[in-house]
CHARMM-style PDB file with segment names, atoms N, HN, CA, C and O in Angstrom:
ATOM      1  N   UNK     1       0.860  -1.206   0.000  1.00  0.00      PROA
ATOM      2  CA  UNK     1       0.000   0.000   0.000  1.00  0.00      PROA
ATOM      3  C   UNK     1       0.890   1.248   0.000  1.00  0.00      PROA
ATOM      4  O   UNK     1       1.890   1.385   0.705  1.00  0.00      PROA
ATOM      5  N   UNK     2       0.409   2.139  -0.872  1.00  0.00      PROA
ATOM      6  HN  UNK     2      -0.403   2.028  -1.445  1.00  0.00      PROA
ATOM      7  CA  UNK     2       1.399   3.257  -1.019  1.00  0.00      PROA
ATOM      8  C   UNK     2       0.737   4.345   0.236  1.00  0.00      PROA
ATOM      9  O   UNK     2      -0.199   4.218   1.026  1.00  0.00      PROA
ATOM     10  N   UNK     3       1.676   5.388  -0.015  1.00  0.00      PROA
ATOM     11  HN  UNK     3       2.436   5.491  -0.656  1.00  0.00      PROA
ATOM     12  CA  UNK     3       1.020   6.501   1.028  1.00  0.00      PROA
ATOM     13  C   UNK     3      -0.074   7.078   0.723  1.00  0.00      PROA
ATOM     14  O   UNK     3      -1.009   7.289   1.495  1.00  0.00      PROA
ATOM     15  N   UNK     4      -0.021   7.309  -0.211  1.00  0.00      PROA
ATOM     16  HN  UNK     4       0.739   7.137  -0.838  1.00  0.00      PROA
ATOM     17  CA  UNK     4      -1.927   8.478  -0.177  1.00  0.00      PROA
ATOM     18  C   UNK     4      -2.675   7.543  -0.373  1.00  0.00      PROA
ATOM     19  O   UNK     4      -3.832   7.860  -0.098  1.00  0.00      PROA
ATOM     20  N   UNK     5      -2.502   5.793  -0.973  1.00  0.00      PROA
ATOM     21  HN  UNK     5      -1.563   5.535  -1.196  1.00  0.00      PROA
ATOM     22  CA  UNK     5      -3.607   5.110  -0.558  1.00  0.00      PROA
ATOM     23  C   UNK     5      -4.542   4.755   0.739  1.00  0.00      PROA
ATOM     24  O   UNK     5      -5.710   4.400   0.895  1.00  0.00      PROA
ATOM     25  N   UNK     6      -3.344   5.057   1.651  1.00  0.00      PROA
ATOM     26  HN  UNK     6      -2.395   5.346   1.524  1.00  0.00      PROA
ATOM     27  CA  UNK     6      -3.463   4.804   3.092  1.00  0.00      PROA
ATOM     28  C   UNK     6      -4.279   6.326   3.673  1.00  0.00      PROA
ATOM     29  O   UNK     6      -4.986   6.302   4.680  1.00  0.00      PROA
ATOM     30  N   UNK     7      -4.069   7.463   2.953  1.00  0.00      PROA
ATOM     31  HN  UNK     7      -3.494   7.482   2.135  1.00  0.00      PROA
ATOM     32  CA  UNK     7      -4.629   8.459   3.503  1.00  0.00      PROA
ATOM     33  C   UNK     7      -6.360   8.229   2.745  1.00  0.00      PROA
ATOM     34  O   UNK     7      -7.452   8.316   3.306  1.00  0.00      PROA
ATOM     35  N   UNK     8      -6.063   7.945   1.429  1.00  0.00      PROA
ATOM     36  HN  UNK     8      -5.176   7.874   0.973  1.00  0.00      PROA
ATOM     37  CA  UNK     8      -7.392   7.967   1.057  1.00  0.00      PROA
ATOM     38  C   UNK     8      -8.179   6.990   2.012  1.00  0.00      PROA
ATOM     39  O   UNK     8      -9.371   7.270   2.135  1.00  0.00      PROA
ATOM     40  N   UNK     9      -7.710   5.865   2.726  1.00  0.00      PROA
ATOM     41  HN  UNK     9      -6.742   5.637   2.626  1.00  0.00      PROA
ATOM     42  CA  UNK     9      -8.519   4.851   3.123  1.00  0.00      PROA
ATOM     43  C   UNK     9      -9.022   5.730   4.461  1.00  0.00      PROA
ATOM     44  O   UNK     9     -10.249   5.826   4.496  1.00  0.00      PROA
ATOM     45  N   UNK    10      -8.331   6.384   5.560  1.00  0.00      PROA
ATOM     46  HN  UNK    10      -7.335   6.305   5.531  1.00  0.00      PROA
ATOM     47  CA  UNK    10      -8.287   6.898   6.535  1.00  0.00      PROA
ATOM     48  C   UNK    10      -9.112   8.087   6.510  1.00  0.00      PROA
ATOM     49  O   UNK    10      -9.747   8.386   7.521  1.00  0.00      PROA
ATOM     50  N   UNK    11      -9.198   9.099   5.020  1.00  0.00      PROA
ATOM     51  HN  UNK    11      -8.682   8.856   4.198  1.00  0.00      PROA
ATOM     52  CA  UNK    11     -10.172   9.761   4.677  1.00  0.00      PROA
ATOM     53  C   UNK    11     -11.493   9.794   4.770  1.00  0.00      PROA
ATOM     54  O   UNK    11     -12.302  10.543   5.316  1.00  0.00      PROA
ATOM     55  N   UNK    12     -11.589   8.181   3.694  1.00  0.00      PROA
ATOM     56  HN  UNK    12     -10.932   7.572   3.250  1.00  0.00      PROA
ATOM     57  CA  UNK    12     -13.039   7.697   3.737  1.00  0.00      PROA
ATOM     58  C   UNK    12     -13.423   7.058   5.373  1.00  0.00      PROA
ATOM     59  O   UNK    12     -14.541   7.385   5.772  1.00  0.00      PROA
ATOM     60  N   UNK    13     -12.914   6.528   5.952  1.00  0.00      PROA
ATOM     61  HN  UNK    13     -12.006   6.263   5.628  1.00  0.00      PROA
ATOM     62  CA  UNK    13     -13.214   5.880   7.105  1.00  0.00      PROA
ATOM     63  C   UNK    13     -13.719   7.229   8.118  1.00  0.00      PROA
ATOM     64  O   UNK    13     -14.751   7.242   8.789  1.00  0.00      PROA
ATOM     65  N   UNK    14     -12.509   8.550   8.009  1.00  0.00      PROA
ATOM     66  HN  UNK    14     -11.671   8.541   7.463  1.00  0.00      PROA
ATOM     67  CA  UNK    14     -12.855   9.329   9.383  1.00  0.00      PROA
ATOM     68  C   UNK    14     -13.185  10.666   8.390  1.00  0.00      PROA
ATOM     69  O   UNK    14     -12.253  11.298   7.893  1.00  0.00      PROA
ATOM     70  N   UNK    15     -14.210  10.934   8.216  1.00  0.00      PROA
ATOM     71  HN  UNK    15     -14.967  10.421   8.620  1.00  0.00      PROA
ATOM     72  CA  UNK    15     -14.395  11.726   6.992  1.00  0.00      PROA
ATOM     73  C   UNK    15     -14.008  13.005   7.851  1.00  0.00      PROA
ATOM     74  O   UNK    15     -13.429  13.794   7.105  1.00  0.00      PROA
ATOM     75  N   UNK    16     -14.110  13.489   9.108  1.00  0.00      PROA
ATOM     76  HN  UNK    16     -14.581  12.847   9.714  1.00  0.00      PROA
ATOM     77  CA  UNK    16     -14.599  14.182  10.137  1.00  0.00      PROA
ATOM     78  C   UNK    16     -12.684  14.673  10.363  1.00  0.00      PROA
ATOM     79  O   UNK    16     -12.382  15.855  10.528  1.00  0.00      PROA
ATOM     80  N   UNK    17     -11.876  13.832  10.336  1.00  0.00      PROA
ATOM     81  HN  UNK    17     -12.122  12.872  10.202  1.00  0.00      PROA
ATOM     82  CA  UNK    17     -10.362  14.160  10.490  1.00  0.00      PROA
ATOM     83  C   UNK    17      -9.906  15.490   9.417  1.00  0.00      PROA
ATOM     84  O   UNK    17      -9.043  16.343   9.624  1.00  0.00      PROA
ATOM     85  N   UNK    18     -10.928  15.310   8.054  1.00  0.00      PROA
ATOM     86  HN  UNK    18     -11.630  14.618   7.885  1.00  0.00      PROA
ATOM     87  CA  UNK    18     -10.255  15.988   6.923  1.00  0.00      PROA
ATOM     88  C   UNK    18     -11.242  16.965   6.252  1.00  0.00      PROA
ATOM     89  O   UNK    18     -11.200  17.499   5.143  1.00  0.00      PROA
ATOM     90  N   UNK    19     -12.261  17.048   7.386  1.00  0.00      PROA
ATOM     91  HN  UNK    19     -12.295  16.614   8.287  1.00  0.00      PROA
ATOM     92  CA  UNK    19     -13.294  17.891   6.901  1.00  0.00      PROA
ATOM     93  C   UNK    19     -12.419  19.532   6.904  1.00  0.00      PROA
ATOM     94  O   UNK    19     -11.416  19.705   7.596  1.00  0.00      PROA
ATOM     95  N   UNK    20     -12.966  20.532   6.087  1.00  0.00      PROA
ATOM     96  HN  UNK    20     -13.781  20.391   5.525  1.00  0.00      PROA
ATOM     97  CA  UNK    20     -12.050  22.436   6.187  1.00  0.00      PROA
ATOM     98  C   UNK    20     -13.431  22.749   5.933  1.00  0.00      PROA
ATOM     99  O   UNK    20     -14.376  22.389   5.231  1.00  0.00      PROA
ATOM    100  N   UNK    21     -12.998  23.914   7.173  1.00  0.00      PROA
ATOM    101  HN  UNK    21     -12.230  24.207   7.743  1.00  0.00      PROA
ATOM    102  CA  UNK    21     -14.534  24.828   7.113  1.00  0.00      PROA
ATOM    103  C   UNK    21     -13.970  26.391   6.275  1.00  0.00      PROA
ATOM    104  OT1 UNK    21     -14.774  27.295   6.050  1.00  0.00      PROA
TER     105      UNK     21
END
């Protein structure tokens, strides 16, 4: 698993970590 695959997975899982107001 590469790196931004791992962010995309962590993205979708904690949508709330990567939310910008």
């Amino acid at each position: 698993m590469i790196r931004s695959e791992l962010v995309q997975k962590i993205a979708e899982e904690n949508p709330h970590l990567y939310q910008r107001d």
